[in-house]
MARKESE-764429 format. One record per residue (C-alpha): residue number from 1; residue in one letter; z, y, x. Coordinates in pm, whole numbers, plus 50000, padded with zeros to 5 digits. Layout:
REM MARKESE-764429
<site NUM a <Z Y X>>
...
//
This chain:
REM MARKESE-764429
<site 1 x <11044 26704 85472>>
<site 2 x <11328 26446 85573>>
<site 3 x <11676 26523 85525>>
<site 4 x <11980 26363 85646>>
<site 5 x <12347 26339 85510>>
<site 6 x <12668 26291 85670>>
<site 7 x <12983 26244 85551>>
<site 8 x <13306 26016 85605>>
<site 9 x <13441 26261 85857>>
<site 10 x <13830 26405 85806>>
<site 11 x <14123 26332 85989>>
<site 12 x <14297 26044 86177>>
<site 13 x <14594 25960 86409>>
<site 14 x <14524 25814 86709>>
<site 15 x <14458 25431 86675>>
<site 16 x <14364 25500 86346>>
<site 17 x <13955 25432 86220>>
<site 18 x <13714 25619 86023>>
<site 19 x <13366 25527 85902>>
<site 20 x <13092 25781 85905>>
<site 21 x <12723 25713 85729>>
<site 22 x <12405 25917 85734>>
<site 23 x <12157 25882 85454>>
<site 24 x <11799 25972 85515>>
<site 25 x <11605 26030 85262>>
<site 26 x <11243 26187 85165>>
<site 27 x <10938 25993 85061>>
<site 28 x <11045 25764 85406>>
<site 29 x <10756 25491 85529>>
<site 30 x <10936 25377 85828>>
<site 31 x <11279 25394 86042>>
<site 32 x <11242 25414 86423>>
<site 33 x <11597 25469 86550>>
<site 34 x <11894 25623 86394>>
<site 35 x <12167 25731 86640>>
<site 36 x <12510 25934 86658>>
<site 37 x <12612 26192 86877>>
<site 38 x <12906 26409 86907>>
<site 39 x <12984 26760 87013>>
<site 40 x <13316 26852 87112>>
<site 41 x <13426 27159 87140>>
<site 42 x <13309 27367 87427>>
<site 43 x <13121 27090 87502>>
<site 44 x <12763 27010 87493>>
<site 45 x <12598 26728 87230>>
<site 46 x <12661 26366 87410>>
<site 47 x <12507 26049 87272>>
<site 48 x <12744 25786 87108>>
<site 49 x <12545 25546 86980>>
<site 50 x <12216 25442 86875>>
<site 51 x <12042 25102 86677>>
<site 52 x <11644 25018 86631>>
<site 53 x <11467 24786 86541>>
<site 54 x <11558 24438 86555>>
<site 55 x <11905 24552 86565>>
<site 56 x <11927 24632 86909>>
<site 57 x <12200 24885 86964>>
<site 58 x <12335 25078 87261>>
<site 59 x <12654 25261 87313>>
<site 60 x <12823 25499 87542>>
<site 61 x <13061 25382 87776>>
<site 62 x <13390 25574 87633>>
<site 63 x <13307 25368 87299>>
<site 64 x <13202 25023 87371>>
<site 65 x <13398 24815 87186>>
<site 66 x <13589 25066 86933>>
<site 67 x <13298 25197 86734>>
<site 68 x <13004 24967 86589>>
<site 69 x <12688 25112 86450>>
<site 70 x <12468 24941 86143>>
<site 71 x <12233 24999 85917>>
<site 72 x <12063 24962 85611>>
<site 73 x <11691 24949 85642>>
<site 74 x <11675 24916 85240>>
<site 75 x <11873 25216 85164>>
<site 76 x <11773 25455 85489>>
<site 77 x <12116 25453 85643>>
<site 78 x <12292 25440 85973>>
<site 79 x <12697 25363 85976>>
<site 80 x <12953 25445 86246>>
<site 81 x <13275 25233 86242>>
<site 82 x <13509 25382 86425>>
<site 83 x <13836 25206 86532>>
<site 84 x <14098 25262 86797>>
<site 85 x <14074 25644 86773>>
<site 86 x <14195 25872 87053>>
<site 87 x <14245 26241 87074>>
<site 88 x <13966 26271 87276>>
<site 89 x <13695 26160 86993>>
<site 90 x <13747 26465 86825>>
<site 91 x <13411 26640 86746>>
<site 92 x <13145 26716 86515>>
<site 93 x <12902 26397 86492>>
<site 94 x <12551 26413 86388>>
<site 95 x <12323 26229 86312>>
<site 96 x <12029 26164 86420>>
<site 97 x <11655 25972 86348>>
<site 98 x <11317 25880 86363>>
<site 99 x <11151 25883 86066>>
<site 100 x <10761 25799 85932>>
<site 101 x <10678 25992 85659>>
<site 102 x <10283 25943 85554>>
<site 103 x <10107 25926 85903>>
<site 104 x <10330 26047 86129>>
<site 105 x <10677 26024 86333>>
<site 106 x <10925 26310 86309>>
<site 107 x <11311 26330 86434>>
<site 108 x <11559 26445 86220>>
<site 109 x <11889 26557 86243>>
<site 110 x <12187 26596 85999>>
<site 111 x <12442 26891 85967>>
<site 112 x <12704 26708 86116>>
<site 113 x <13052 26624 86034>>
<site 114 x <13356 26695 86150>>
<site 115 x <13607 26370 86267>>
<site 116 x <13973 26535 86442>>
<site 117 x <14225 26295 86578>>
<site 118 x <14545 26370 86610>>
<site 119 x <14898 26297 86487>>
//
């Protein structure tokens, strides 16, 4: 079984940045996709971000161009850089991925993490 690890969450004034990772790890053969999402509260899970191979990423609208996602094929991690912080990116993040282990593809997600903006 695959487990994955948050952390880098806390808080920051608005403007401010914060950089979450996720660490997958679990006799791993192969990374699909890794991807964030957030779930603010009262609110349902929402996508934020997502990278696969070849480095292709994809963002949501309301972060384009504030937050960048990487990763680390070598070490089974996804990053989330987040800059330019507003009030309104306050939520739990998780993360989330698709993993080979042995034979076959599973998705995965972490226990999330909280990130609160505000001054």
């Amino acid at each position: 079984q695959a487990h994955l690890a948050e952390s880098g969450g806390g808080l920051a004034q608005p403007g401010g940045s914060l950089r979450l990772s996720c660490q997958a790890s679990g006799n791993i053969f192969g990374i699909g996709l890794m991807a964030w999402y957030r779930q603010a509260p009262g609110k349902g899970r929402e996508f934020v971000a997502n990278i696969k191979s070849g480095n292709i990423v994809n963002y949501t609208d309301s972060v384009k161009g504030r937050f960048i996602i990487s990763i680390e094929y070598d070490k089974h991690a996804v990053n989330l850089q987040m800059n330019s912080l507003k009030p309104e990116d306050t939520a739990v993040y998780y993360c989330f991925a698709d993993l080979l282990k042995e034979n076959s593809w599973s998705s995965y997600w972490g226990q999330g993490t909280q990130v609160t903006v505000a001054s």
